[in-house]
C-alpha positions in Angstrom: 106.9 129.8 131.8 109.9 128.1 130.0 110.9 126.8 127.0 114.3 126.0 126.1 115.3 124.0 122.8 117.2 120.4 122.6 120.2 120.0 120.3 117.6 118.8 117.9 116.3 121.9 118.0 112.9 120.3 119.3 111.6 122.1 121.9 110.7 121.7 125.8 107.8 122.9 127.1 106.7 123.8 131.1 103.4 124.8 131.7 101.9 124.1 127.8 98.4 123.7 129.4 98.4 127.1 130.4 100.0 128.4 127.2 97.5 126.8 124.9 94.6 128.1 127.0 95.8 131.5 126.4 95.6 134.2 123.4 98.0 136.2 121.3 101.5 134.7 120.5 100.5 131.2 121.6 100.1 129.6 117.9 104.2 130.8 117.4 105.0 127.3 119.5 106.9 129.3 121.6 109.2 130.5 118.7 109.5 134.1 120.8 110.6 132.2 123.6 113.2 129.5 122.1 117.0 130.8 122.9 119.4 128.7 120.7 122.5 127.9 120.4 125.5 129.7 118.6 126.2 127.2 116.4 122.9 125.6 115.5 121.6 126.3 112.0 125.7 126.3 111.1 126.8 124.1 108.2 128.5 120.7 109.8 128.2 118.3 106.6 131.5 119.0 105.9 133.0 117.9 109.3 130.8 115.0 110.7 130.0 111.5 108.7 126.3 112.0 107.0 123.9 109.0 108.0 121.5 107.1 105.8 119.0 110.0 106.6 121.2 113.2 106.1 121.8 113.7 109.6 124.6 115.1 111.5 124.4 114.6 114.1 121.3 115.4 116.9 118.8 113.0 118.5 117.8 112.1 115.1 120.9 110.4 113.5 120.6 106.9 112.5 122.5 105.0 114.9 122.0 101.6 113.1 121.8 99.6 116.5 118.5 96.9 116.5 117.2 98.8 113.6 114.9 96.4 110.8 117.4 95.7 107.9 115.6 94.7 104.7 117.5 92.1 101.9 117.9 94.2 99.0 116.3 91.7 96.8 113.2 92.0 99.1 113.2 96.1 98.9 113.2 95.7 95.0 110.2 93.2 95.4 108.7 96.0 97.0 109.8 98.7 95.3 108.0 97.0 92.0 104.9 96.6 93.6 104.4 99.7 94.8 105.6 100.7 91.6 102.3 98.9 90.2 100.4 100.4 93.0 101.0 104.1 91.8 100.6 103.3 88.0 96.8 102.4 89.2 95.9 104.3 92.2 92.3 104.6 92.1 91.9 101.0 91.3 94.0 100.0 94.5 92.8 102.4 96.4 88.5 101.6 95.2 89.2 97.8 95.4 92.4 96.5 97.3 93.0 99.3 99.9 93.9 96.8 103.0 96.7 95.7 100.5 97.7 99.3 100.0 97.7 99.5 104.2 99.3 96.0 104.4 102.2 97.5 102.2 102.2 100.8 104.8 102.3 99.0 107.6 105.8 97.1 106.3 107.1 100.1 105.4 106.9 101.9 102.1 110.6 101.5 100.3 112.7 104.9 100.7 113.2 105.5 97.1 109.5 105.8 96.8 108.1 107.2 100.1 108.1 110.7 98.8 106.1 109.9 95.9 103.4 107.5 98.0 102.5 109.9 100.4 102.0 112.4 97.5 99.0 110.0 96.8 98.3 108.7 99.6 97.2 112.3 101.1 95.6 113.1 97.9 98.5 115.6 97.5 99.1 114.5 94.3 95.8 115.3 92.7 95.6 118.7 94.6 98.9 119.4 92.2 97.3 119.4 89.3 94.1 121.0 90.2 95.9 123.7 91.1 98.3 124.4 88.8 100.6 127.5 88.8 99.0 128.7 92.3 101.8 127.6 94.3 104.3 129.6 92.2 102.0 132.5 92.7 102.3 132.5 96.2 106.2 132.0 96.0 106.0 135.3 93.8 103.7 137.1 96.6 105.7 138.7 99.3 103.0 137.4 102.4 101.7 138.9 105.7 105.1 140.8 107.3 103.7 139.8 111.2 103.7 135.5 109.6 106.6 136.0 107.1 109.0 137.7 110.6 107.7 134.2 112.7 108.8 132.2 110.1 111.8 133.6 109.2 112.9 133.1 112.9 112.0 129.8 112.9 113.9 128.3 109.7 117.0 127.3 111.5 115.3 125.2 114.2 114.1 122.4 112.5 116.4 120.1 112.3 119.1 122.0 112.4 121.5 119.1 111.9 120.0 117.3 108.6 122.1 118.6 106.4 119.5 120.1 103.8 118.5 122.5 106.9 121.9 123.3 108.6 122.6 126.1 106.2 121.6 129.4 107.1 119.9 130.6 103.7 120.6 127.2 102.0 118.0 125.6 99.6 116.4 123.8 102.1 115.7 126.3 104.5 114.1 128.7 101.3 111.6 125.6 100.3 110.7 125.9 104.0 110.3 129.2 103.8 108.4 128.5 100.7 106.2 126.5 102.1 105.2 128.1 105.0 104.5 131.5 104.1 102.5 130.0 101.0 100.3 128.4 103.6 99.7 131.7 105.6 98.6 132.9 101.8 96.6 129.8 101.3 94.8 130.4 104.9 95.0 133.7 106.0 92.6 133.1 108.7 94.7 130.7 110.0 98.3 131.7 109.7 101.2 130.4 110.9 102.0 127.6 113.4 105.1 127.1 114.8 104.2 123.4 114.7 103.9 123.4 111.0 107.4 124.0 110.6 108.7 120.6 111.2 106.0 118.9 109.1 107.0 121.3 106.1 110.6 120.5 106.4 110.2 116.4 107.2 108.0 116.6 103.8 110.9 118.6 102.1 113.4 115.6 102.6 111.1 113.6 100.4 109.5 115.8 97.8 110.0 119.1 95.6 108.2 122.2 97.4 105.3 122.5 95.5 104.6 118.7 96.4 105.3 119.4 99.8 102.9 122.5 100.1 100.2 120.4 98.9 100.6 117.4 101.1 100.9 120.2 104.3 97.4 121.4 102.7 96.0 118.0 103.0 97.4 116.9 106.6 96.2 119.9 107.9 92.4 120.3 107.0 91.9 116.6 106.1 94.1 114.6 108.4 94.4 117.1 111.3 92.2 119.9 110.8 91.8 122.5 113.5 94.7 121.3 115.1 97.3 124.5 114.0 93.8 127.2 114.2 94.2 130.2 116.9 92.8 128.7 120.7 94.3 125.7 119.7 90.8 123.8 120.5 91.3 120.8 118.6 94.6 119.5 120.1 92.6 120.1 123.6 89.9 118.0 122.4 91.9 115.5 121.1 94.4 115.1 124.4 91.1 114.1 126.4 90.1 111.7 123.4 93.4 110.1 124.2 92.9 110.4 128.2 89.6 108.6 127.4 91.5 106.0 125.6 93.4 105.4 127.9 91.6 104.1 130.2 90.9 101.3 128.2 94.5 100.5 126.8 96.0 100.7 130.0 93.8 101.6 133.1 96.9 101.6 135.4 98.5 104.7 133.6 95.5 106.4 133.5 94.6 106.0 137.3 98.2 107.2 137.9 98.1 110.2 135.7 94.6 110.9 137.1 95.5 110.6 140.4 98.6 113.1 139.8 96.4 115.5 138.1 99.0 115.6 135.1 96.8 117.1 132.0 97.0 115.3 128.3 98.1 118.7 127.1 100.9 118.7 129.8 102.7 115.1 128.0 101.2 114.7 124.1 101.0 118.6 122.6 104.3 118.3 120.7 103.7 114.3 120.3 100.4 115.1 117.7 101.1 118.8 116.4 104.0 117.3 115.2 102.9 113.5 114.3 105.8 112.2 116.3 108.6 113.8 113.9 110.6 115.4 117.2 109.9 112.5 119.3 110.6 109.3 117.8 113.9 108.2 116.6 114.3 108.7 113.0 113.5 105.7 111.0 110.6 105.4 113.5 109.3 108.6 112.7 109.1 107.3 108.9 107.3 103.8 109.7 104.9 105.5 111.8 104.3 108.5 109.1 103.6 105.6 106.4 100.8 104.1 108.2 99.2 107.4 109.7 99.2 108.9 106.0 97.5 105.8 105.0 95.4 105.0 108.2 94.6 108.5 109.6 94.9 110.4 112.8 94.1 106.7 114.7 97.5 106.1 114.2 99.2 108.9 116.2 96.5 107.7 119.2 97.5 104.4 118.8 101.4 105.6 119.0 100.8 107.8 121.9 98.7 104.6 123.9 101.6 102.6 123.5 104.3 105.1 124.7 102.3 106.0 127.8 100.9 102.2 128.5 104.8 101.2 128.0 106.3 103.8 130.6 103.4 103.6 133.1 101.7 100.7 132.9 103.0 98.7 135.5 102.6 99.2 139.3 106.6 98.9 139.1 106.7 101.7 136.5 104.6 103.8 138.1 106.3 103.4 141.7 109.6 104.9 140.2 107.3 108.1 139.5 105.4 108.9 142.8 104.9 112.8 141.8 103.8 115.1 138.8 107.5 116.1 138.1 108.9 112.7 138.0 105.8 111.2 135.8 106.6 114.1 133.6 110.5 113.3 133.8 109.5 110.2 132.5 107.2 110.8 130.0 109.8 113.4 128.5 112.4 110.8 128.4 110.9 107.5 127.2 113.1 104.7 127.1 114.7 104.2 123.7 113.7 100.4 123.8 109.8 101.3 123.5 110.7 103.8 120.5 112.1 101.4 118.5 111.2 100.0 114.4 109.9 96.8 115.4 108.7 96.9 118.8 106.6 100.4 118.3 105.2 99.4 114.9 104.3 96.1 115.9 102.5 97.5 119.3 100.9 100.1 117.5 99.2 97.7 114.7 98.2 95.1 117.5 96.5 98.1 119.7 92.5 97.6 119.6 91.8 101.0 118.9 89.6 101.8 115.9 88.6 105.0 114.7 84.9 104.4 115.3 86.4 104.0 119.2 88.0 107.6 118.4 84.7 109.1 117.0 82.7 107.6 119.8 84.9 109.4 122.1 85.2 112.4 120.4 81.2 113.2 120.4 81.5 112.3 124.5 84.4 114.9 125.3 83.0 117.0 122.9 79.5 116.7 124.9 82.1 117.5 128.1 83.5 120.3 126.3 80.2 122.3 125.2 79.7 121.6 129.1 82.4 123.3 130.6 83.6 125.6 127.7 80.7 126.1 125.3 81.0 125.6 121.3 83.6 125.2 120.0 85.2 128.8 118.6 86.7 127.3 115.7 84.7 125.4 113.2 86.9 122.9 111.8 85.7 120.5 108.8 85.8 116.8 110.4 88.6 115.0 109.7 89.0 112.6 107.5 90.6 109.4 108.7 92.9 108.2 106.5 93.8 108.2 102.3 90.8 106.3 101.4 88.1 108.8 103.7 90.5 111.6 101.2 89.7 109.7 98.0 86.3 109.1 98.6 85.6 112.5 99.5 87.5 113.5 96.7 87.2 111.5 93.7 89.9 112.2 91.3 90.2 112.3 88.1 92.6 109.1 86.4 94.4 112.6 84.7 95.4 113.9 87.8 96.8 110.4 89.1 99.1 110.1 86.1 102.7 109.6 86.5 104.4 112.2 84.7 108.5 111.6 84.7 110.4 115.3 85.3 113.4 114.1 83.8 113.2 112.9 79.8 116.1 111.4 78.0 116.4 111.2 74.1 117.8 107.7 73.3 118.7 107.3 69.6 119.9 103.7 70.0 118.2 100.8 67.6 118.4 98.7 70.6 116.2 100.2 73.2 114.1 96.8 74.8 110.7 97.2 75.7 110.5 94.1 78.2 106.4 95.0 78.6 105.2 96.2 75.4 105.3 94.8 71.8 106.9 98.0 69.9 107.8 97.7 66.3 111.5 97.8 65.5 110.8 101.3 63.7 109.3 102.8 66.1 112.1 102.1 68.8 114.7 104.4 67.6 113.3 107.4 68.9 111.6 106.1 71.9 111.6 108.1 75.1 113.7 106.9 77.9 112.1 107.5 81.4 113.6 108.5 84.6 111.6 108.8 87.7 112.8 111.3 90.0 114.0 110.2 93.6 115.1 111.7 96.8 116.9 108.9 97.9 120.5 109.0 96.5 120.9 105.5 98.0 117.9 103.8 95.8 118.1 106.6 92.9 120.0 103.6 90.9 117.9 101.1 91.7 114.2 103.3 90.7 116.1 103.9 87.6 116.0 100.6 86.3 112.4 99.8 87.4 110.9 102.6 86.5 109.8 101.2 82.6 107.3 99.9 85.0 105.8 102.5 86.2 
C-alpha cells in the first residue's frame, strides 16, 4: 500500500480505506511510509522571490492569476470593524452573530486573521484560563514513541513556506511545540499525523501558545474524534458526506456508487486536514474563516461542491468510466473550481445546514451500530461553529480583553486621543499601544488603528 509525498510535501494515499480500518501505526498518516526528497525541508528563501503568503515555491504559492483583489481603502473599512468586533466579542457574538458570519464569509482582513480565529474558536479564552500550562508542557520532555513521530514529521509541512523550510528553524520548534504539548494535553489520544498541518497553518498566524489552544479547540469542539485511534469519526463522517451527496448532486453519487469508490478512498486528507493541502492558498484561508465561524458544515459544504463540480454532469462523468480514472480525477480537481470566488460563493449558496448534517449523522450512525457495533471511541459531540463554542462556554468579559504585547512609553505633550476626552495633564505619560501582527504587509496599517481597539 503506497504513499508517496508531493512537492508540497502533502501526501498521496492508495488504499486509505484499508489503512484506516486497520490498527497500530495507522494514526502516523503514513509518516513511516512517506520517502522525501533530498532537498525538501532545505532553506530556499534566499534563492526564490517570497509570495504574499511566505511561500517558495510548492502548490501553495500565490500565483496572483483571477485571485479577489480588495481596494485598500475597503480592507481598512474592514479592518476597523472587525477591530470593533474584537473589542466586544461577547456582545457580537450574543446579539449580532450573522454579522460576525457575514464578515467571515467576505473574508476576515489578513492583518487580523490570526487574532479572530483566536476568538472565534474560543482559543482566546482557553489562554487565559489556562495560564502557564502550555509553558509547562514546553518544559516536559513528552512520550519518546509521540515525540520520535513528530520529530519525523516537522519538515513535511510545508516545506516551502519559508517559516518551515529550515531544518531546526523557529518555525519548525513551535511546531514541535505544539504537537508534543498536545500528546501531553491528551495522552490517550496522542499524535496524529494530520494534526501537523493544522499546527503549522495556525503558526503562520499566531504565537505558539495561541496556536496550541486554537488546535485544542478544533479538535474536541470543532472536529472531535476525528485524530482518536480507529479513526471512527472520519468514517462516519465520509458516509455523512456520501449521504449528502445524493441530494447536492445525485449524478456524482450514482457514479461513485456505481464504481464502488468509498468516501474514505477521495475526502480523508480533504477533512483531517480542513482543506489546508488541498486548496490553493488564499482558498484555504477563505474557507478556514467561515468553517472557524460556521463549523464542521463548512468543510461538507466545500467537499459537495468539489465532487458535484468534477462529477456532476453525464459529460464529466463519461471522461471517468472506471474507479482509477474517477480517482485520477478527484485527485486532480481542476484549478478553476478551487478558485476565491467561485468556491466561496458555491459553498455559501449550497443548501446544506447542519440540522441536514445531524439528521444524517444519527442515520449512518444507526447503519454503523448495524454493521460495526458502538462506536469504540466516545467522542463529545461536536460543536458546530464559534457561537455552539461560546454558548457552551460562556466566558468571562476578562478573558476576552485585548491585552497589547508590545507597550511604548511616549513622553510627548502631544499624544491625541481622537476617542477619548483626556486632560492635557494626564497625556504626557499616556501609554502608546501596538497590537501585534503577523502580517508584515498590514503591520503598518494595524498600527495606526489600533487606538481603536
Amino acid at each position: 500500500m503506497a504513499e508517496t509525498e508531493r512537492d508540497d510535501g502533502s501526501i498521496d494515499h492508495e488504499g486509505s480505506a484499508e489503512k484506516l480500518t486497520s490498527n497500530g501505526s495507522t494514526r502516523s498518516f503514513g509518516s513511516d511510509a512517506v520517502t522525501l526528497d533530498s532537498d525538501h525541508g532545505t532553506d530556499t528563501s534566499g534563492e526564490k522571490e517570497v509570495d504574499k503568503y511566505g511561500f517558495t515555491g510548492g502548490s501553495q504559492q500565490y500565483p496572483g492569476l483571477n485571485a479577489e483583489e480588495i481596494p485598500s481603502f475597503v480592507l481598512r473599512e474592514r479592518e476597523s470593524k472587525w477591530l470593533e468586533m474584537l473589542d466586544s466579542w461577547d456582545k457580537w457574538m450574543g446579539k449580532k452573530h450573522k454579522k460576525v458570519k457575514d464578515r467571515c464569509q467576505k473574508g476576515i482582513p489578513p492583518s487580523l486573521r490570526g487574532r479572530a480565529w483566536l476568538y472565534l474558536t474560543g482559543g482566546k479564552v482557553k489562554v487565559q484560563q489556562n495560564k502557564g500550562k502550555f509553558q509547562e508542557f514546553e518544559a516536559q520532555p513528552g512520550d519518546p514513541k509521540w515525540v520520535d513521530i513528530i520529530e519525523r514529521d516537522l519538515h513535511r509541512q510545508f516545506p516551502f513556506h519559508e517559516m518551515f523550510s529550515a531544518r531546526g528553524g523557529h518555525g519548525q520548534k513551535d511546531l514541535f511545540s505544539v504537537l508534543k504539548a498536545y500528546t501531553l494535553h491528551r495522552p490517550e489520544e496522542g499524535y496524529c499525523q494530520a494534526q501537523a498541518p493544522i499546527a503549522a497553518l495556525l503558526l503562520m498566524h499566531m504565537p505558539a501558545e495561541e496556536a496550541f489552544w486554537v488546535l485544542v479547540q478544533i479538535c474536541e469542539k470543532y472536529l472531535p474524534g476525528y485524530y482518536s485511534a480507529g479513526l471512527e469519526a472520519i468514517q462516519l463522517d465520509g458516509e455523512i458526506l456520501y449521504g449528502l451527496l445524493r441530494k447536492a448532486s445525485p449524478v456524482a453519487h450514482r457514479h461513485l456508487k456505481h464504481h464502488k469508490v468509498e468516501p474514505i478512498m477521495y475526502m480523508t486528507e480533504w477533512f483531517m486536514c480542513a482543506f489546508s493541502r488541498t486548496l490553493p492558498w488564499v482558498s484555504v484561508l477563505r474557507v478556514w474563516d467561515m468553517f472557524l465561524c460556521e463549523g464542521v458544515k463548512i468543510l461538507f459544504r466545500v467537499g459537495l461542491v468539489l465532487l458535484k463540480c468534477a462529477l456532476g454532469s453525464s459529460e464529466k462523468v463519461k471522461a471517468c468510466p472506471g474507479l482509477y480514472e474517477t480517482m485520477q480525477r478527484l485527485r486532480a480537481i481542476p484549478p478553476q473550481y478551487m478558485q476565491e470566488t467561485f468556491l466561496v460563493r458555491e459553498t455559501i449558496d449550497l443548501s446544506i445546514s447542519a440540522k441536514d448534517i445531524e439528521k444524517e449523522h444519527r442515520s449512518q450512525l444507526r447503519r454503523w451500530r448495524e454493521t460495526h457495533g458502538d462506536l469504540r471511541c466516545k467522542s463529545p459531540p461536536r460543536m458546530h461553529g464559534a457561537k455552539a463554542v461560546m454558548t457552551a462556554d460562556p466566558p468571562d468579559r476578562q478573558d476576552l480583553r485585548q491585552r497589547p504585547t508590545i507597550v511604548e512609553e511616549s513622553s510627548s505633550p502631544e499624544v491625541i486621543d481622537d476617542k477619548r476626552d483626556v486632560p492635557k495633564t494626564k497625556r504626557k505619560h499616556r501609554k502608546k499601544r501596538i497590537s501585534p501582527s503577523r502580517d508584515a504587509d498590514n503591520a503598518s496599517s494595524l498600527q495606526t488603528t489600533s487606538a481603536n481597539a
